[in-house]
FIVOZA-560394 format. One record per atom (N, C-alpha, C, O, CB): residue number from 1; atom name; x, y, z. Coordinates in Angstrom, 2 decimals. Each point is the difference from the previous one (the first is absolute). Last residue first. Glycine has a CB too. Example, Ala and Ser with C-alpha at 12.3 -4.5 7.8 and 13.67 -1.06 7.14 Angstrom:
PT  num  atomo     east    north       up
PT    2      N    12.85    -2.25     7.08
PT    2     CA     0.82     1.19     0.06
PT    2      C    -0.77     1.09     0.73
PT    2      O     0.51     1.11     0.17
PT    2     CB     0.67    -1.74    -2.32
PT    1      N    -0.89    -5.09     2.08
PT    1     CA    -0.89     1.19     0.00
PT    1      C     0.90     1.20     0.00
PT    1      O     1.04    -0.02     0.66
PT    1     CB    -2.93    -1.15     0.59
This chain:
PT  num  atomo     east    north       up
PT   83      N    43.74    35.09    28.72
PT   83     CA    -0.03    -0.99     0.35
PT   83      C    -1.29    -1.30     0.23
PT   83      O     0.30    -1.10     0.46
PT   83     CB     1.53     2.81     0.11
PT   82      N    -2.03     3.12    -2.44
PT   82     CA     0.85    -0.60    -0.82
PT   82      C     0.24    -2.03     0.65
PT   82      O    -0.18    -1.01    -0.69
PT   82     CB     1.48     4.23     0.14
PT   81      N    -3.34     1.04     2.52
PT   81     CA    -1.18    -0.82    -0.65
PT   81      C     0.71    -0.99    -0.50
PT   81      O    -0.50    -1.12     0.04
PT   81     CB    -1.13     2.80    -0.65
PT   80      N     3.42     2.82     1.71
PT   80     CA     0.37    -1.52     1.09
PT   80      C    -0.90    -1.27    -0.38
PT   80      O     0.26    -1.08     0.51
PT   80     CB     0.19     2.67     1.77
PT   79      N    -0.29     2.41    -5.34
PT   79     CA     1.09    -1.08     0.12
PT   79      C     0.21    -0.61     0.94
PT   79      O     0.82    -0.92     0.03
PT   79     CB     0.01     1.82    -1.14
PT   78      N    -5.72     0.57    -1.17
PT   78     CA     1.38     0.23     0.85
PT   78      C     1.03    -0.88     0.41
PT   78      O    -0.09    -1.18     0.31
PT   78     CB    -1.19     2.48     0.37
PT   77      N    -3.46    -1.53    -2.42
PT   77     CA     0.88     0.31    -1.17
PT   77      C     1.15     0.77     0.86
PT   77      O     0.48     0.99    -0.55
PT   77     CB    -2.43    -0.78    -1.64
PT   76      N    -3.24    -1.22     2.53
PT   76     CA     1.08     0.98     0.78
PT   76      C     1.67     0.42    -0.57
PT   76      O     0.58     1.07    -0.14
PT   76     CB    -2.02    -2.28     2.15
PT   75      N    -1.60    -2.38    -4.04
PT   75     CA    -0.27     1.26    -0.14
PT   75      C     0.55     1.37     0.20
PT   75      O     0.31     0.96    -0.71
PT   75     CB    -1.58    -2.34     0.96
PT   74      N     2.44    -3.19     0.93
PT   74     CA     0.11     0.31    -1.01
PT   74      C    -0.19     1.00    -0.52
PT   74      O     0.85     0.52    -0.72
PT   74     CB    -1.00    -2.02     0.84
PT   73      N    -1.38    -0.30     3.88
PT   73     CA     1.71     0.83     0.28
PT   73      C     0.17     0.64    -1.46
PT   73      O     0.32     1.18    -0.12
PT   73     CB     1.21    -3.18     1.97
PT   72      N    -5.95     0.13    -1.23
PT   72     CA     0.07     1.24     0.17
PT   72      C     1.75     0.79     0.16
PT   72      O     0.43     1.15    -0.04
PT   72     CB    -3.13    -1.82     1.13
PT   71      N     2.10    -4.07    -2.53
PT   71     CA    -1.01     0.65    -1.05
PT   71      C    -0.10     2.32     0.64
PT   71      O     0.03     1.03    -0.67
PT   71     CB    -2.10    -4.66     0.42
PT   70      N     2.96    -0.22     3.18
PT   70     CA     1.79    -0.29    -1.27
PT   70      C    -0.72     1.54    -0.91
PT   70      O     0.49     1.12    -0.11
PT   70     CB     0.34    -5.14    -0.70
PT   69      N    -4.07     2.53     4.39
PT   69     CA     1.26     1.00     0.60
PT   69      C     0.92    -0.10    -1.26
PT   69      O     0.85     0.88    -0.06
PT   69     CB    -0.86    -1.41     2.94
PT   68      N    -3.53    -1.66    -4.21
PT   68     CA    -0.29     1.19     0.03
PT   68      C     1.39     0.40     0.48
PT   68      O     0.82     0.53    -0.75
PT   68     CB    -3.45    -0.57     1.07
PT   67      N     2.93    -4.44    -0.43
PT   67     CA    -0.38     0.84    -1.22
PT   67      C    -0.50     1.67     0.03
PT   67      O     0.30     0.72    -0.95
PT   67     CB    -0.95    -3.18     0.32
PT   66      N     1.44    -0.18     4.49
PT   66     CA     1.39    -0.25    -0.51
PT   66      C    -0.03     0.71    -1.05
PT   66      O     0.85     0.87    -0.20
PT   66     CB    -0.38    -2.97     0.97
PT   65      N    -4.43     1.37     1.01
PT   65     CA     0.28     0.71     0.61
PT   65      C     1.24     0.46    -0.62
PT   65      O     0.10     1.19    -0.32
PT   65     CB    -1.43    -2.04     2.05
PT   64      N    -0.94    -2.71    -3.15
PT   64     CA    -0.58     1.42    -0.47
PT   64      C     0.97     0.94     0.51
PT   64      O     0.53     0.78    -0.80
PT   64     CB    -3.05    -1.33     0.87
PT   63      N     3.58    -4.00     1.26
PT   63     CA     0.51     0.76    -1.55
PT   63      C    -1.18     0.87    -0.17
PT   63      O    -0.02     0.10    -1.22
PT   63     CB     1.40    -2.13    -0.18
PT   62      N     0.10     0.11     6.14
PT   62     CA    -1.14     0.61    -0.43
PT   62      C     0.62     0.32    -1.50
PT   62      O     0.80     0.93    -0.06
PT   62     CB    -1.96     0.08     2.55
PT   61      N     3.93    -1.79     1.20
PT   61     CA    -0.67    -1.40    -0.71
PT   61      C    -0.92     0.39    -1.10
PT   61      O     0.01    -0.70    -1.01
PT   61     CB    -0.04    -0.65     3.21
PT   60      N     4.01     5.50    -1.00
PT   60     CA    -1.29    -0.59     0.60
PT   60      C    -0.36    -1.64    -0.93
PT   60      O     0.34    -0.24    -1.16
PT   60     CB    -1.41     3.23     1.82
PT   59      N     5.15     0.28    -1.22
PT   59     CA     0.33    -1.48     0.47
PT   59      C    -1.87    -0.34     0.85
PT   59      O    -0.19    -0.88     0.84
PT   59     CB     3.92     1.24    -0.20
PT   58      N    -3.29     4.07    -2.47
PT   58     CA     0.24    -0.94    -1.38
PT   58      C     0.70    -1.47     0.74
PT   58      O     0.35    -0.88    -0.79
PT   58     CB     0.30     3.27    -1.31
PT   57      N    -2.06     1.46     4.97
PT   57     CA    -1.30    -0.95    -0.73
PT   57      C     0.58    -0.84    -0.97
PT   57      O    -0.59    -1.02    -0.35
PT   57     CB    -1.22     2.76     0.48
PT   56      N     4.65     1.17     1.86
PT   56     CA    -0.16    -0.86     0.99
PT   56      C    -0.94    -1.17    -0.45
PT   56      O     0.05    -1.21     0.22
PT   56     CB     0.41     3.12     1.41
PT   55      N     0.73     2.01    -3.74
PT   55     CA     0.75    -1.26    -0.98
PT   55      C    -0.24    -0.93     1.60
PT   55      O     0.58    -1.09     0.03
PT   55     CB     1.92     2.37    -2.47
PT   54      N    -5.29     2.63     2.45
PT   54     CA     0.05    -0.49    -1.40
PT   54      C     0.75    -1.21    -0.33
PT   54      O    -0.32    -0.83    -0.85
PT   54     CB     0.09     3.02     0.38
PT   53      N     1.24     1.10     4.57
PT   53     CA    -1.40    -1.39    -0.18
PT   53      C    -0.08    -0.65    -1.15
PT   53      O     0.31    -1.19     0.05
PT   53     CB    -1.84     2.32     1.15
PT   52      N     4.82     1.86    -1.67
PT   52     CA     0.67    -1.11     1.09
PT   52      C    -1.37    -0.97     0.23
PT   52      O    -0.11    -1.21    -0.16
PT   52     CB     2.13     3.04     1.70
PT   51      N    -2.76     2.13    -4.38
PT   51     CA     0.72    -0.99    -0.60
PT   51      C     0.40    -1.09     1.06
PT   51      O    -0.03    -1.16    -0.40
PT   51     CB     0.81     2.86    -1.35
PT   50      N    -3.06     2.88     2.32
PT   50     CA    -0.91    -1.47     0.11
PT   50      C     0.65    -1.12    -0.52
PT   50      O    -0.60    -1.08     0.04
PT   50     CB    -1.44     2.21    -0.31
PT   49      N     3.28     3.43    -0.36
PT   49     CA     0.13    -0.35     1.52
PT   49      C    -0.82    -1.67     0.24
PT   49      O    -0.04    -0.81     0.93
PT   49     CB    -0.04     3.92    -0.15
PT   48      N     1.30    -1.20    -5.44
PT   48     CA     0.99    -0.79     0.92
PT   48      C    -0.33    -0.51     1.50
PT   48      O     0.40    -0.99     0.61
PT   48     CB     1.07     2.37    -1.94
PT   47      N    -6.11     0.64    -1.43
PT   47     CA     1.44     0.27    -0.11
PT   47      C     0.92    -0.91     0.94
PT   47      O    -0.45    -0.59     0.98
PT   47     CB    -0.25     3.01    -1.57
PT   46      N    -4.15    -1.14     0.37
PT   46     CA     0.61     0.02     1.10
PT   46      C     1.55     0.09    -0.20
PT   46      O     0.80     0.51     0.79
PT   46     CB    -2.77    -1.69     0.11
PT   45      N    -1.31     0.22    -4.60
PT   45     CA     0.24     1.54     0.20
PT   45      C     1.01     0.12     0.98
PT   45      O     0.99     0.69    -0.28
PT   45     CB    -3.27     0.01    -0.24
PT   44      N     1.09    -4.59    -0.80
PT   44     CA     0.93     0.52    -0.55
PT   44      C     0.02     1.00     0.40
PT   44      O     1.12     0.47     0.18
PT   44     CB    -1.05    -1.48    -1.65
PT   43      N    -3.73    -1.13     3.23
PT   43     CA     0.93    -0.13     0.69
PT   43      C     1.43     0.34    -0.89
PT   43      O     0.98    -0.14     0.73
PT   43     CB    -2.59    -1.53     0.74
PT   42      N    -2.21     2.95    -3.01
PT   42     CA    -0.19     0.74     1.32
PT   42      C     1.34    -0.79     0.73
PT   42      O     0.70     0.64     0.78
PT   42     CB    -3.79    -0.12    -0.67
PT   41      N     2.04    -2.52    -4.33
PT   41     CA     0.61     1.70     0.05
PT   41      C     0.07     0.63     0.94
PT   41      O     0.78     0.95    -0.01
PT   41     CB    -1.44    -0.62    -1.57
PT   40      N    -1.55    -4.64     2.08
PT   40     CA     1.24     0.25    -0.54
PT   40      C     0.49     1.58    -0.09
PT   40      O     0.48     0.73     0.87
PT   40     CB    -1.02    -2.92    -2.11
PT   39      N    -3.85     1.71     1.90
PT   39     CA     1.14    -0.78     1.54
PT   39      C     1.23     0.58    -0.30
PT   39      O     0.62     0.95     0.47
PT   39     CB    -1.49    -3.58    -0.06
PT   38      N    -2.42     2.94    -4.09
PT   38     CA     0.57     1.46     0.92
PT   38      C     0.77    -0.35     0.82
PT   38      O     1.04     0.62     0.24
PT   38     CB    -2.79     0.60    -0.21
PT   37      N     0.94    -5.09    -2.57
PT   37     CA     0.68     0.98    -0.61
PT   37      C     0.13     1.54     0.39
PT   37      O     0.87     0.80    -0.35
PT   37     CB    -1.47    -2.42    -1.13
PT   36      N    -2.26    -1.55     3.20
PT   36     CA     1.20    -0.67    -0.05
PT   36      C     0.97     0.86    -0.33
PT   36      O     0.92     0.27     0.78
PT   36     CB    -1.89    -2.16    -1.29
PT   35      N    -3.61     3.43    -0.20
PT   35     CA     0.48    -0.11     1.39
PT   35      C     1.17    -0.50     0.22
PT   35      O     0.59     0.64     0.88
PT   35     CB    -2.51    -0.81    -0.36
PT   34      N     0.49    -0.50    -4.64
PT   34     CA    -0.23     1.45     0.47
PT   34      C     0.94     0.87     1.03
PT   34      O     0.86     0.88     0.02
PT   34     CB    -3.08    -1.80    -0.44
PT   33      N     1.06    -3.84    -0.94
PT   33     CA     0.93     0.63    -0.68
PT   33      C     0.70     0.93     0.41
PT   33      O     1.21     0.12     0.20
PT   33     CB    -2.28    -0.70    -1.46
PT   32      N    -2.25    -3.23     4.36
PT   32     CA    -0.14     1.94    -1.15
PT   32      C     1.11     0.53    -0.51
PT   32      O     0.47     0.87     0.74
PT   32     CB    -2.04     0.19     0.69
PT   31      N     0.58    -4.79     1.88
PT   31     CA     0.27    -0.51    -1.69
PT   31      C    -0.12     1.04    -0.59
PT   31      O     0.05     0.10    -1.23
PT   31     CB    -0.91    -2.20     1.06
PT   30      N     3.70     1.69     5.10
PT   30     CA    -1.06     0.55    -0.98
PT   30      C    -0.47    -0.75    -1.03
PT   30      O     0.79    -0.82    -0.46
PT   30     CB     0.09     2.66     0.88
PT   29      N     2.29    -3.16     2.89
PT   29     CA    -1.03    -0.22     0.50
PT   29      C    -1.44     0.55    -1.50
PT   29      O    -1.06    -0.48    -0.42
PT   29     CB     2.67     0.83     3.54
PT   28      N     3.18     1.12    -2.37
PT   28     CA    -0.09    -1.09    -0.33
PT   28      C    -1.57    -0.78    -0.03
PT   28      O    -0.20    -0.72    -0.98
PT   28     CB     2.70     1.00     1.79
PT   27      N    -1.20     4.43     0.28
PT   27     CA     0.13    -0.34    -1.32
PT   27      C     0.34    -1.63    -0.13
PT   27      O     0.45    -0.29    -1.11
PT   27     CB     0.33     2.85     0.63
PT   26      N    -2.40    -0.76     4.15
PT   26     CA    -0.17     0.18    -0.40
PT   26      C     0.24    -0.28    -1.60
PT   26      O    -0.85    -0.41    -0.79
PT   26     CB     0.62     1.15     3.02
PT   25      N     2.92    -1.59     1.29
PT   25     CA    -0.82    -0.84    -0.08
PT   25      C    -1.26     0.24    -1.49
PT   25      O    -0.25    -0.87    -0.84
PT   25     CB     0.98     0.66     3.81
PT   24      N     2.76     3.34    -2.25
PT   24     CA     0.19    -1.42    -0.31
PT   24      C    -0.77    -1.30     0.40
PT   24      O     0.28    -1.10    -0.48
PT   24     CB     1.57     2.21     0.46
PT   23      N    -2.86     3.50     1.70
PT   23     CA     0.31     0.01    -1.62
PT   23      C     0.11    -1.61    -0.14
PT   23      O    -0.95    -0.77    -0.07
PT   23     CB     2.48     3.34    -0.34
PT   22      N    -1.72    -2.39     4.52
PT   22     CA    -1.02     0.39    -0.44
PT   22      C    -0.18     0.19    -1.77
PT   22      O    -0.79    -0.51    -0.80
PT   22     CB     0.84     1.45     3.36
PT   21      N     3.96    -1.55     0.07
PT   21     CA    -0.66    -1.05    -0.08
PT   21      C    -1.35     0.19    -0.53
PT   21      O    -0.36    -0.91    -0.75
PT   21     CB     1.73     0.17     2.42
PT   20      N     1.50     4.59    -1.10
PT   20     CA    -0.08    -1.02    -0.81
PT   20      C    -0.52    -0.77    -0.12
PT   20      O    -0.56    -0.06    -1.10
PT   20     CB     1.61     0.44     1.11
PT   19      N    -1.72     3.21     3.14
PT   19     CA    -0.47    -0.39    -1.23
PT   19      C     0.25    -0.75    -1.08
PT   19      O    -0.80    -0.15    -0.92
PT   19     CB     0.44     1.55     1.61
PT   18      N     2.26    -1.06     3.97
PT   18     CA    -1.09    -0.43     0.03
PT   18      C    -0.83    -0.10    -1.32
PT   18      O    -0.75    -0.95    -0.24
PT   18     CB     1.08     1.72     2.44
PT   17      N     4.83    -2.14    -2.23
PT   17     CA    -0.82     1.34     0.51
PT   17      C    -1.43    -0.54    -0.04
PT   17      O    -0.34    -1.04    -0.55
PT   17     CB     1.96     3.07    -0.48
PT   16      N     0.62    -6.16     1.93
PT   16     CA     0.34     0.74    -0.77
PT   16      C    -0.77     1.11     0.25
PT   16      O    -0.94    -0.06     0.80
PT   16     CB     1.70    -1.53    -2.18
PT   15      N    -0.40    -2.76     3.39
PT   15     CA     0.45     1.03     0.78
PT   15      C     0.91     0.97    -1.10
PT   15      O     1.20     0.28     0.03
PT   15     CB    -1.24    -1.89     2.39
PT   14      N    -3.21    -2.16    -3.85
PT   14     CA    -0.15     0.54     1.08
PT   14      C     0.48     0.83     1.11
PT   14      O    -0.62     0.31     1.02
PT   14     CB    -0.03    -1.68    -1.90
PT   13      N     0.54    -1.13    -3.75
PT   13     CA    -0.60     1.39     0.25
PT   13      C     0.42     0.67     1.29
PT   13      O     0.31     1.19     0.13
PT   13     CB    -2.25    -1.95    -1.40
PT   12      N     2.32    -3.89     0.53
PT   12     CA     1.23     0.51    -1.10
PT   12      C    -0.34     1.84    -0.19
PT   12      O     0.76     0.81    -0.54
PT   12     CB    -0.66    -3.72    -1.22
PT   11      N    -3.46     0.14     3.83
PT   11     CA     1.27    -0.13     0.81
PT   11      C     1.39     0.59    -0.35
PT   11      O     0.94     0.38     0.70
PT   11     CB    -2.10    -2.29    -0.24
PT   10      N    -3.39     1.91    -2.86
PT   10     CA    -0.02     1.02     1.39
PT   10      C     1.11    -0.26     0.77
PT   10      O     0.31     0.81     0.88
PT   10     CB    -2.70    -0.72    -0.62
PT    9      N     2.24    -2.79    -4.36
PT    9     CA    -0.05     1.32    -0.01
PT    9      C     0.08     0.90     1.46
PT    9      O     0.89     0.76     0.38
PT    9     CB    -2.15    -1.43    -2.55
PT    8      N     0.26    -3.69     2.58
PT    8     CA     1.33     0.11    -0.54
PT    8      C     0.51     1.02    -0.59
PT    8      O     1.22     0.15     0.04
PT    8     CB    -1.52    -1.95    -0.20
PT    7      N    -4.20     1.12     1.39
PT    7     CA     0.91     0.24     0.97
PT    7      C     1.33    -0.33    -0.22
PT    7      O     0.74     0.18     0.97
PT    7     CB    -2.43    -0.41     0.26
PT    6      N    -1.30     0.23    -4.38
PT    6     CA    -0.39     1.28     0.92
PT    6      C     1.25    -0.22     0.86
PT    6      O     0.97     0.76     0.00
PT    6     CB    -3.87    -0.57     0.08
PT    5      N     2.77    -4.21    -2.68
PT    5     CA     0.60     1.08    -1.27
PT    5      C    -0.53     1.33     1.14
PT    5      O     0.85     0.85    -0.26
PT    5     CB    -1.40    -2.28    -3.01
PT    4      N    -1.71    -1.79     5.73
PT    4     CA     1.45    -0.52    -0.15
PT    4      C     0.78     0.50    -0.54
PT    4      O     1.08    -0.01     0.58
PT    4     CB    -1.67    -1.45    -0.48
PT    3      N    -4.35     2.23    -0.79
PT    3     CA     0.78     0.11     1.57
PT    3      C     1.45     0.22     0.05
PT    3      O     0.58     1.06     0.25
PT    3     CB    -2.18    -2.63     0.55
PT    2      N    -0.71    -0.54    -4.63
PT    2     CA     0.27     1.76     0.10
PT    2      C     0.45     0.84     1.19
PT    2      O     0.67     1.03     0.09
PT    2     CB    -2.39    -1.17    -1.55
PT    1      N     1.14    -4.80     0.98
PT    1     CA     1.12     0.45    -0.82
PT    1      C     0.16     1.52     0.08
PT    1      O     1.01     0.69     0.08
PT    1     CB    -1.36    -2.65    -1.61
């Protein structure tokens, strides 16, 4: 199962900047609050430019995934985010 939730990630990852996927795996993968919660901000910080990946993830199989990317547009809080 854990195989299967990886690579459905790494596919829906996979021809995104090189540090995203890393964040975003990252922050899915974590159980550290902590850590989840720097991901995050590290990937709000990036701002709009990361909005077109962001809503690519929200048609992913994966509902973590769907949940974080919704969860970081939200943040970002810009009007192309809107759709």
């Amino acid at each position: 199962m854990k195989k299967i939730v990886n690579t459905e990630i790494d596919n829906a990852l996979n021809d995104f900047p090189i540090n995203l996927p890393k964040l975003i795996k990252g922050l899915l993968v974590t159980k550290n609050s902590n850590k989840k919660l720097a991901a995050r901000s590290t990937l709000v910080k990036m701002g709009k430019t990361i909005i077109p990946q962001l809503h690519r993830l929200l048609d992913s199989e994966n509902g973590l995934l769907r949940m974080e990317a919704a969860k970081i547009v939200e943040l970002i809080a810009d009007r192309r985010s809107i759709p």
